[in-house]
Phi, psi and omega in degrees: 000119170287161166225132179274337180280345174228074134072012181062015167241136205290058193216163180309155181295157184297304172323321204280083178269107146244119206299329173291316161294302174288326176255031135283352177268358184240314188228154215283116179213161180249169194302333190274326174306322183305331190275319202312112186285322210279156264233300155350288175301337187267339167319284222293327175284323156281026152284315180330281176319285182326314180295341198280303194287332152313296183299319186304280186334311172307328190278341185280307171308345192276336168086017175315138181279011155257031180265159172248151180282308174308298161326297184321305194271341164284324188281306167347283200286318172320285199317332188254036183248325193276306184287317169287353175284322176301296162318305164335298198298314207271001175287331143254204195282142170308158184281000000 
């Protein structure tokens, strides 16, 4: 099935971040980390993210013939999807 809003390829619009879906596919967690809400929980999965977006560069700058371009940009956007959740949590007041 084609789409026009995404380049005609089956894939999300760039904007479209969803955290249960998109990050078993970008860095290796287990499930209750994916669930994990708490401001703990949300570090660890961007220390996660950050390592995977080091290596990826590395694999790019290196010219390896496994970097994805694509990969690249889905970690790009998950992480900064992530940093923002994160400011949020902590902006607001504790209960």
């Amino acid at each position: 099935m084609r789409d026009a809003k995404t380049g005609g390829r089956n894939r999300p619009a760039d904007g479209d971040y969803r955290r249960l879906r998109d990050l078993p596919r970008l860095v290796a967690l287990w499930p209750r980390e994916a669930h994990d809400k708490s401001i703990e929980g949300a570090l660890r999965i961007i220390a996660k993210l950050r390592q995977a977006m080091r290596a990826e560069r590395r694999r790019g700058s290196a010219g390896h013939w496994s970097y994805d371009l694509e990969r690249h940009l889905s970690l790009a956007r998950a992480l900064k999807a992530e940093v923002a959740s994160l400011e949020d949590k902590r902006r607001l007041p504790a209960p």
